[in-house]
C-alpha positions, 0 to 999 in steps of 0.5 A: 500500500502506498500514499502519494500526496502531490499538488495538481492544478490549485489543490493538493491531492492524495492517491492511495495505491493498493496491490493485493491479492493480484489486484491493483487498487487506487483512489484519491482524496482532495486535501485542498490547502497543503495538508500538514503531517497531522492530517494526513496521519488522520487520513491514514488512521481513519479514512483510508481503509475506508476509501480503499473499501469504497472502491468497486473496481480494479486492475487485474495484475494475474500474471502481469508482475512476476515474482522477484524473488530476493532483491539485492539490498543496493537495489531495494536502497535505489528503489527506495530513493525513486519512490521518494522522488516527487513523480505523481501518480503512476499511469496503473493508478490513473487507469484503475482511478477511471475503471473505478469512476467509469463503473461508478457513472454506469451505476449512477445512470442505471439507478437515475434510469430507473428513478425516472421511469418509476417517476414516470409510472407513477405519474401516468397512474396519477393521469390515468386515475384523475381521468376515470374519476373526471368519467366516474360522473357522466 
């Protein structure tokens, strides 16, 4: 798991990176002004999990990253300063961050979809009613 915060265009923003179980996770949480180290502590100890667990798709990694076996310590130390280094967000997390808002749009159309046909019964029931009731007299 890994926390990336970085400013993107007025705000500083957090993504939250997650493979586990050969799938590969990522949201993002807008801090606004520069978070301190306080806050981002609390993003981390109370809504972190939480927005982790919110996020509906993923990349299957399968076979995509192979084991590495024992990795030489100089080599772990290199890897360790580039992650460090401020670089953004990895284009594997850009990807799963659209999957994960794509399918979210897709819910959000197919339950406003049936909103607005039940909205729509429901009114020609109405319709229907008040003009049995107009005819209910002659």
């Amino acid at each position: 798991m890994k926390l990336t915060v970085y400013f993107e265009g007025e705000f500083w923003v957090g993504v939250v990176e997650d493979e586990s179980g050969g799938l590969y996770k990522a949201c993002r949480q807008v801090f606004g002004s520069e978070p301190h180290d306080a806050e981002v502590l609390e993003f981390v100890q109370r809504e972190m999990m939480p927005l982790l667990g919110r996020t509906q798709t993923g990349i299957d990694l399968g076979s995509a990253l192979p084991d590495r076996g024992r990795v030489s310590p100089k080599r772990l130390a290199r890897e360790a300063a580039r992650e460090m280094q401020p670089t953004g967000v990895r284009s594997l997390a850009q990807e799963a961050l659209a999957r994960d808002l794509e399918h979210r749009r897709k819910t959000r159309r197919i339950v406003t979809k049936a909103q607005k046909e039940a909205e729509q019964a429901r009114r020609r029931e109405i319709a229907v009613r008040k003009a049995k009731a107009r005819h209910r007299g002659r």
